[in-house]
Steps between C-alpha positions, in 0.01 A plus 500: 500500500307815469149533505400499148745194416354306824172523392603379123644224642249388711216536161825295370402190735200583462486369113725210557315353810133405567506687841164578507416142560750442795293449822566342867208412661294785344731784542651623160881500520581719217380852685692388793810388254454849304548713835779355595685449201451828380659634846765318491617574124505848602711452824841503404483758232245717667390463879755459778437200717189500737575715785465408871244751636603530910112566581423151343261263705832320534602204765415635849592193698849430387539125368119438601287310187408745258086442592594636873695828345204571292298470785689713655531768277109501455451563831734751516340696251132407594598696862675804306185537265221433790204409210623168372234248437567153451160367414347608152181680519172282431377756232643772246406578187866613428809311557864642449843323516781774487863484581727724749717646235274778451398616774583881579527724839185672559601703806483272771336195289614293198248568222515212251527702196361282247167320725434729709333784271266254366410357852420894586266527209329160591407590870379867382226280312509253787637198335657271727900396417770256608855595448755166546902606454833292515672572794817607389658761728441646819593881400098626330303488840250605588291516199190718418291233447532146695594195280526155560920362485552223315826297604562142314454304824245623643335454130579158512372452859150707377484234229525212650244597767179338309694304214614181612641391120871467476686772322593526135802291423795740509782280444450362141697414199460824235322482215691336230458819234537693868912348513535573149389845495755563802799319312402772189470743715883467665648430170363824350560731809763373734240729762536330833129387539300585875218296400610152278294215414466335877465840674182569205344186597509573886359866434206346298432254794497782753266719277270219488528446848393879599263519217309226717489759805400779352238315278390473875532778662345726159183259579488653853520859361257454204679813263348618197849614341862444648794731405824425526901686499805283401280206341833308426598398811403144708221731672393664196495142294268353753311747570418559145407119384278461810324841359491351138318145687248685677401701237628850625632774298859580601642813373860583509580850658839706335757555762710644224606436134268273264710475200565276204808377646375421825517147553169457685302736298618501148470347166390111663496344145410146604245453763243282489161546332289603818813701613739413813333401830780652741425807314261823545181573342549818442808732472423844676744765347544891548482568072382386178882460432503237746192325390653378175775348704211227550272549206808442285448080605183495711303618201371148427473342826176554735679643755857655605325814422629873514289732733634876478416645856704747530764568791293477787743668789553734197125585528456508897833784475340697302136458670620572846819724402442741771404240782805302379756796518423595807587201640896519368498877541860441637608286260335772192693805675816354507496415118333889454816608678684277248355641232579841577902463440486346204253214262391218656618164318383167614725199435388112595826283467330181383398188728821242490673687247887347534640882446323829585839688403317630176236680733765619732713682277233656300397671828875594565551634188150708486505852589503553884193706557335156320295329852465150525266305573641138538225219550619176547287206459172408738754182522766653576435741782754351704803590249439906571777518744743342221401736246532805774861352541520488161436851369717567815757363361470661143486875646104505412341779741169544307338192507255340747399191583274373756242759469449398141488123574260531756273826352202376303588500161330767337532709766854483310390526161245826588818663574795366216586618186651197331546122631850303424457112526608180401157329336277604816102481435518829647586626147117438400389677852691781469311584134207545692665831642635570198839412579779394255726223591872398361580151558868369560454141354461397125227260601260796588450510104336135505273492805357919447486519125203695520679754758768522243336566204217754673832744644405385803866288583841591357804243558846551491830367680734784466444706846556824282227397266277413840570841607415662225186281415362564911528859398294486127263297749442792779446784201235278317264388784222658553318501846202238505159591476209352657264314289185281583541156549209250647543435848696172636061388592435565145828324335413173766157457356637506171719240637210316623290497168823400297541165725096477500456540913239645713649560821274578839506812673419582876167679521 
């Protein structure tokens, strides 16, 4: 299904079936349900099947139990990085749980793209944060700022150090509405289902299980406010419902689109009068657009609540332009140089896309002074030899790839004239440099309406048409000016006010 028609079908199930009353020991099952389901009814039609990243914290001891390869690949990585920490701190105001996806090469450092602007701003005021993060490959070390690796065992192990209850039940009969539900759910869709009724009941179990350790460990720290990247995920889940029992504002920080047709974000039309436990207090987002994503259903509920903060590495690039650029002066004279045969044209072929032959021969059939920029997903680093081979193979001499996958982003964007993509968030980045994009896929139109009707994204799936639309794009942008906005300390306290915090600073 497409993204528009997923998300109609899930409100679908959504009026036949009381799911906001389905629970398993505490932890709501129909946010865990909705993420799944909604990924799998776009698989066949949309994504390609999960790839198998090589840099994975995969099996390092052959056959060995899974709980030693962990191990071992935490170790691995704890040596690489040389700051790991294993115990929490006692105290922090702030507490973060990011992910590895977004992480980003900052010279000889991986600079988490999403926390780590915020954690900047908190120690220039001298607030004190803790940044935990899934462990889930071994190729972003070391990082700017230390953070402590989460791995599933070693969770488990954490947990059970001062809990001597048994675990959650995690082999139980479903829910008797929980079977039906499936059964409708195969009739209607024939989708080959990742997560069905018994695998649901075992994920609830586990997030009650973890929301039990870090109930635990957030009692150590003591936070004011928690934010949070990827909330629908086992880590996320917990994390978030031991937040909502202790009383701490979690907020939700954008690692790209927050659209209506996003299956964790938008239009939730049954949830449950005080709002979802496994879910956010507050919904940070880059726009106003974004916002009523959220306000649209979180109107009447006391919390799920937009907050629009901005883009936050948006704001520390254009703060600290000059510092920043002088750090990738290589990387900025080698597009310069680009730029000087011909326009420079980003394209981002889209993350698990089955077919990027649409991209491909719109840069075959451009004009040849036309320089690419190809960026290929912060998941899909390792694939750049393939798509070297690739344009190798098509006769494609102006086209780059690795210095545009591993450049900061808008490093990029300072220097193109027009972006081609699939349904990348980097469509609503790139406005902020006043840069048009042109979109190779239909369901653009549903998840950046506001893009669309603004001028702002143009979508077509004739290469010709492409061509001609990158083109219109270059002639009508103008060069971005720079306007005041308040500073990351100033957009934080705002954050702090809206969640009603007061958070210590160091004399």
């Amino acid at each position: 299904m497409k993204a528009a028609d997923t998300m109609d079908y899930l409100n679908d199930l959504e009026s036949r079936f009381d799911v906001e009353d389905w629970e398993h020991e505490g932890t709501p099952l129909w946010p865990i349900i909705r993420t799944f389901l909604g990924l799998d009814l776009m698989e066949g039609d949309l994504l390609a099947p999960r790839p198998q990243n090589p840099n994975t914290a995969r099996p390092l001891l052959g056959r060995w139990p899974a709980k030693v390869d962990n191990l071992a690949g935490y170790l691995k990585a704890s040596l690489h990085d040389g700051q790991t920490r294993v115990i929490p701190s006692k105290k922090a105001d702030v507490v973060f749980l990011g992910d590895s996806a977004t992480r980003m090469p900052h010279k000889d450092r991986s600079y988490h793209r999403i926390c780590d602007p915020l954690i900047d701003a908190y120690k220039r005021v001298g607030v004190r944060c803790e940044h935990f993060e899934p462990l889930r490959n071994l190729d972003n070390l070391p990082r700017t700022n230390p953070s402590i690796y989460l791995t599933q065992p070693f969770f488990n192990w954490l947990g059970r150090l001062n809990d001597r209850s048994p675990p959650v039940r995690q082999r139980l009969s479903p829910l008797e509405p929980l079977a039906r539900f499936y059964d409708t759910v195969r009739a209607e869709t024939k989708a080959v289902l990742y997560l069905d009724e018994h695998r649901c009941m075992r994920m609830a179990a586990m997030v009650a299980d973890a929301k039990k350790t870090w109930v635990r460990i957030l009692r150590r720290i003591q936070p004011k406010i928690a934010y949070s990247v990827l909330y629908y995920n086992f880590w996320g889940w917990s994390y978030t419902a031991a937040c909502r029992e202790l009383g701490i504002p979690c907020v939700e920080l954008p690692h790209g689109r927050q659209d209506p047709c996003h299956h964790a974000y938008g239009r939730w039309t049954k949830r449950p009068a005080t709002g979802y436990k496994i879910l956010p207090s507050f919904f940070w987002t880059w726009s106003e657009s974004e916002s009523q994503t959220f306000d649209s259903w979180s109107s009447s509920l006391p919390t799920h609540k937009p907050f629009v903060g901005g883009n936050p590495l948006l704001r520390k690039w254009r703060d600290d332009s000059q510092e920043l650029e002088s750090k990738f002066r290589d990387e900025a004279t080698s597009i310069d140089s680009l730029a000087s045969k011909g326009p420079v044209v980003m394209a981002l072929p889209q993350y698990r896309i089955k077919d990027v032959d649409d991209t491909l021969q719109t840069i075959a059939s451009a004009p040849k002074n036309w320089q690419w920029l190809i960026r290929m997903h912060p998941l899909e680093r390792y694939m750049i030899p393939a798509m070297e081979e690739k344009l190798k193979e098509l006769g494609i001499a102006n086209a780059i790839v690795e210095l545009p996958t591993n450049a900061p982003l808008y490093l990029l964007l300072k220097r193109t004239r027009s972006l081609l993509t699939g349904y990348s968030s980097t469509i609503l980045e790139a406005i902020e440099f006043d840069i048009r994009s042109v979109s190779t896929m239909e369901v653009a139109r549903d998840i950046f309406p506001q893009a669309v009707e603004d001028g702002w994204l143009t979508i077509s799936t004739s290469s010709t048409e492409r061509i001609a639309l990158l083109e219109k794009a270059m002639r009508n942008n103008a060069r971005p000016t720079n306007k005041r906005q308040e500073s990351l300390e100033e957009t934080l306290d705002r954050m702090h006010r809206a969640a009603d915090v007061s958070l210590r600073t160091a004399k």
